[in-house]
Phi, psi and omega in degrees: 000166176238094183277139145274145185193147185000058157084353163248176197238117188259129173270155177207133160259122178268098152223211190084193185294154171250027175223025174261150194287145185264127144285140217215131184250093173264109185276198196228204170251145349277058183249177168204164188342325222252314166330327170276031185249349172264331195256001170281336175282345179293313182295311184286311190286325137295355175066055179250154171260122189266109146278108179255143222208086113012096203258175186301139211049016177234343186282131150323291192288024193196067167190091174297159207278317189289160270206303204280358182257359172255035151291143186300341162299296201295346186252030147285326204279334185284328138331309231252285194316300188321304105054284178281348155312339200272331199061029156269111180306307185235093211222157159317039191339142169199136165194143188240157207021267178262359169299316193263324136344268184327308197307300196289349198285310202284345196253349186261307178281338203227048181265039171241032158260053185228087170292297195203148185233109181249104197265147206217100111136006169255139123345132166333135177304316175301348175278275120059273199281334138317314154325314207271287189328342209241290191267149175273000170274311180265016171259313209290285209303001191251040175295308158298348194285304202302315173292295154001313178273358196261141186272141182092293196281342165319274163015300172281330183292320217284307213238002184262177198030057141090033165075018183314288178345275193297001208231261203329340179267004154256032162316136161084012165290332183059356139330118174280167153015285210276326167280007203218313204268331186305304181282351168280330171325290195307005181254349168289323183319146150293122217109317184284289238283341174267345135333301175288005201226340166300351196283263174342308207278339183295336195320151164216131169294004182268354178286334179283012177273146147110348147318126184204182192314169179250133173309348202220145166338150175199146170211134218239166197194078179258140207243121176310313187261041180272132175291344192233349209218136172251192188246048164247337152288316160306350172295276174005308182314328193287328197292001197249000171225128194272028186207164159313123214242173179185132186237122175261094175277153174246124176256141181083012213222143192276198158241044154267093186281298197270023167252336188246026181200048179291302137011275171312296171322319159311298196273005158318276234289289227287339214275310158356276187275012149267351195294000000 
């Protein structure tokens, strides 16, 4: 379906029970709504109902030009709109990478459209950014954040040889071909990848004020072999939640979680909203 919410138009894929407690699907980068097609029948099979939700700069219809409109606040308000498009007071939250950023921001700033929250390999920002002030491990891994941020040469880097760059950031993924290509196409397009890439060029230290623990059930969902997010940000986490909290490690698992652990990532969710 095609939601408008504050003047832009967001795609969401709906399915499950059509009385099942709703669930909300945030993908992260360089992914989109369709990262969530191995762990929604799992969900659907417990008898939640699923919104995978295509976010500001992967929706077409939803990628404004300026740097400063891909703030991680503006892309909560845009959760919290969809929402009320949906007519859901309240759902189950779930994002992964930067969809779980985006996750904490809406649970943090908006919680009462929040039943329960499951972020799946990013931390609370504040764990996150302690890390990165602290440890020189997750200072290595957040490293790539610097190209990323340069408008053009990500881009040109990004996009030579038929996208090699960008096809390499799902190594250690166990994705064949065809499943790498699905999510890469769509950055060819002119334009998305730099739509995706304002999410990063957006980063500010002013997005962490006014943060503080999260209020609602949370089960936090970290992988050993993830390259970008380490484990002193992953420790870090439990001091950042006032509720009942559950920290889920994955051994052996990248940091693509619901495409190579969908299976898991489901009873995260489901053992979560049973909680």
């Amino acid at each position: 379906m095609k939601i408008t919410a504050r003047s832009l138009t967001f795609d969401v894929v709906a399915d499950g029970p059509a009385r099942g407690e709703p669930v909300l699907l945030l993908h992260g980068f360089p992914q989109h709504s369709g990262e969530w097609v191995r762990v929604a029948p799992y969900l659907h099979a417990a008898g939640l109902r699923t919104y995978a939700l295509d976010q500001r700069g992967t929706s077409p219809g939803a990628r404004p030009e300026a740097v400063e409109d891909y703030r991680i606040t503006e892309c909560a308000l845009d959760v919290v709109a969809v929402l009320d498009e949906l007519d859901l007071s309240a759902v189950h939250l779930v994002g992964h990478d930067w969809g779980a950023i985006c996750a904490w921001h809406v649970a943090l700033r908006h919680p009462e459209r929040v039943r329960t929250l499951t972020a799946v390999s990013v931390p609370h920002p504040l764990a996150t950014a302690y890390a990165y002030a602290t440890d020189p491990d997750q200072q290595e891994r957040s490293a790539y954040i610097k190209l990323f941020r340069e408008a053009g040469k990500a881009e040109e880097v990004l996009l030579a040889d038929d996208a090699r760059r960008l096809r390499r950031l799902f190594d250690g993924s166990g994705l064949d071909d065809a499943r790498v290509g699905a999510y890469v196409r769509p950055l060819l397009v002119p334009g998305a990848l730099t739509a995706a890439l304002n999410w990063y060029r957006a980063m500010n230290r002013r997005d962490l004020e006014g943060l503080g623990p999260a209020t609602m059930p949370t089960t936090y969902v970290w992988s050993d072999g993830d390259v970008a997010i380490g484990p002193t940000a992953a420790r870090a986490c439990a001091e950042h939640v006032a509720a009942d909290y559950r920290f889920v490690p994955l051994a052996g698992v990248s940091h693509w979680i619901p495409d190579q652990a969908p299976a898991e990532v489901a009873a995260a969710i489901v053992a979560r909203g049973r909680a």
